[in-house]
N, C-alpha and C positions, 0 to 999 in steps of 0.2 A: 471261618466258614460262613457265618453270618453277612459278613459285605461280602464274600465272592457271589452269594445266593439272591442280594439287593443290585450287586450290578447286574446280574445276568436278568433279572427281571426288570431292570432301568434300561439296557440294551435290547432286549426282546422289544419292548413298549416302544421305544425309540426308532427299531429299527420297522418296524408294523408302521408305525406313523407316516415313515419316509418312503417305505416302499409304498402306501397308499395318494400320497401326497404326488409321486412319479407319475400311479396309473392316472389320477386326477389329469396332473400337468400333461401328459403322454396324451390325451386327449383333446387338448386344446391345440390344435394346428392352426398357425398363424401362414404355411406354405405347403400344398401337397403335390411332390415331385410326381410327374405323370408313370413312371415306371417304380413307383415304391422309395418309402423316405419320406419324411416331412420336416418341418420347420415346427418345434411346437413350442409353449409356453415352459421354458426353463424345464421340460421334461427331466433334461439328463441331471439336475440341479440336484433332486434330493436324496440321490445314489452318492453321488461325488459325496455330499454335502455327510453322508451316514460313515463312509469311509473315513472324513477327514473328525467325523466328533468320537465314532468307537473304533477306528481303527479299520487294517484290509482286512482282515475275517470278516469281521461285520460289514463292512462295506460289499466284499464278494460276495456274502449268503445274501445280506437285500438286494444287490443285483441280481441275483441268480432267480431271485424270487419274483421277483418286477419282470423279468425276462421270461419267465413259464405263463403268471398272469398276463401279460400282455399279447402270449402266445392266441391266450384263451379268448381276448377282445379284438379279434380279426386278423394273426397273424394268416399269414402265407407262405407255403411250405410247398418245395417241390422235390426235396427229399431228405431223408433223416440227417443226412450230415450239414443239411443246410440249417434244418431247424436247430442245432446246436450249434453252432456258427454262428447266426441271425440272432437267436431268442435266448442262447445261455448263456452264452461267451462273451457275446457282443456286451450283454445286458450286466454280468458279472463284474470284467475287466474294469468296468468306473469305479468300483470298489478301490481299484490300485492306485486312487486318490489318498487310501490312508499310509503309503509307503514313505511320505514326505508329510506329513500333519505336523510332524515337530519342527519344520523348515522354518525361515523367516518366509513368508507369502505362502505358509503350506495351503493354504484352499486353491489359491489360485495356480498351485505349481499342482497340485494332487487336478485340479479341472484339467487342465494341460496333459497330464499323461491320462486321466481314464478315458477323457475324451479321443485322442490320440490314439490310443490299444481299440476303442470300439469302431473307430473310422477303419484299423487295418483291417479288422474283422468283417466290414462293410465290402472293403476291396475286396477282402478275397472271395467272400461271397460273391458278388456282382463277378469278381473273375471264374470263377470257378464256376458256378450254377449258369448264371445269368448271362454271362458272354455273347450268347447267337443275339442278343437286342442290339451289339453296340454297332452305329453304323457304319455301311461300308469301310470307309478311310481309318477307322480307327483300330488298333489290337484291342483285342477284350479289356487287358490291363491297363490300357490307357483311357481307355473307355469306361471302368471303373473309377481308376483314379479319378479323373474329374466330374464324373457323374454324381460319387460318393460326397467332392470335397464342398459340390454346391449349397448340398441343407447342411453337412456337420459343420464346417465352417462359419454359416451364417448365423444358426443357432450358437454355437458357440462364441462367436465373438459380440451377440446379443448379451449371454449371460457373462462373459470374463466384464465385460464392463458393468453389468450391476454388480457381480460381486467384490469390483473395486470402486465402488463406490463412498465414500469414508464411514458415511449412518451402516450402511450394509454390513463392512468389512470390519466394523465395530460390533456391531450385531454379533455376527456369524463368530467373533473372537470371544463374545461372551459366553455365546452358549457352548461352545468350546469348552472354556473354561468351569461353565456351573452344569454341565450336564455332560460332558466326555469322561470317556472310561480313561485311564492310564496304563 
């Protein structure tokens, strides 16, 4: 009873740290897409990163949570199904970085899918809400797709290479190992 009561107050602590670390990062735009989106400083980094130390529960509730606060520091909402879409699901799904934590490369395989689930979220949003912006020649959906894979992509492929960095991916294997829940 004792450790289940230390982890959940090591995972609380943990996961507060990560979800504020996000709103930090989520703040630093290094690119801002003129129709919404940005490039930011390893934003999506310490959702994945919360998934892959205490696992998907913990990883979906601090996204989930990162995803409402972030609502509250300028989201944009043009209707309820968007803002769960956009700000919960979007925000959530990098949690499903802890579905593979046990893998050989689970950081960098768990980046790959949360990032992955919150781009479709991006599409479908831009398709579904947002559509009447894409221009003439294009379907909505194709118009999303590419409009979305310009900042995920690039932010993404900014942080998969620091987090395969060797000092990094040693780092990130430690704190795994002395601060992750089993």
């Amino acid at each position: 009873m004792e450790n289940k009561k230390t982890n959940n107050v090591k995972a609380l602590t943990i996961s507060a740290l990560m979800v504020a670390l996000a709103i930090i990062l989520d703040q630093i735009k290094l690119f801002q897409m003129p129709q919404g989106g940005s490039v930011t400083l390893f934003g999506m980094l310490p959702i994945i990163l919360l998934g892959y130390l205490l696992g998907t529960k913990w990883g979906l509730l601090g996204g989930t949570c990162t995803g409402l606060i972030n609502l509250i520091f300028g989201g944009y909402v043009i209707h309820p199904a968007q803002l769960v879409l956009d700000y919960i699901i979007a925000f959530a799904v990098m949690g499903l970085s802890g579905l593979v934590r046990d893998k050989k490369n689970g950081l960098t395989l768990g980046y790959i899918i949360g990032v992955s689930a919150r781009y479709i979220c991006f599409v479908l949003s831009g398709w579904i809400f947002f559509g009447e912006y894409a221009p003439e020649n294009f379907s909505a959906l194709t118009w999303s797709l590419w409009y979305n894979i310009t900042y995920v992509a690039a932010e993404a492929i900014i942080t998969l290479i620091l987090i395969n960095l060797p000092p990094v991916k040693k780092l990130f294997k430690q704190l795994r190992n002395n601060y992750g829940i089993n």
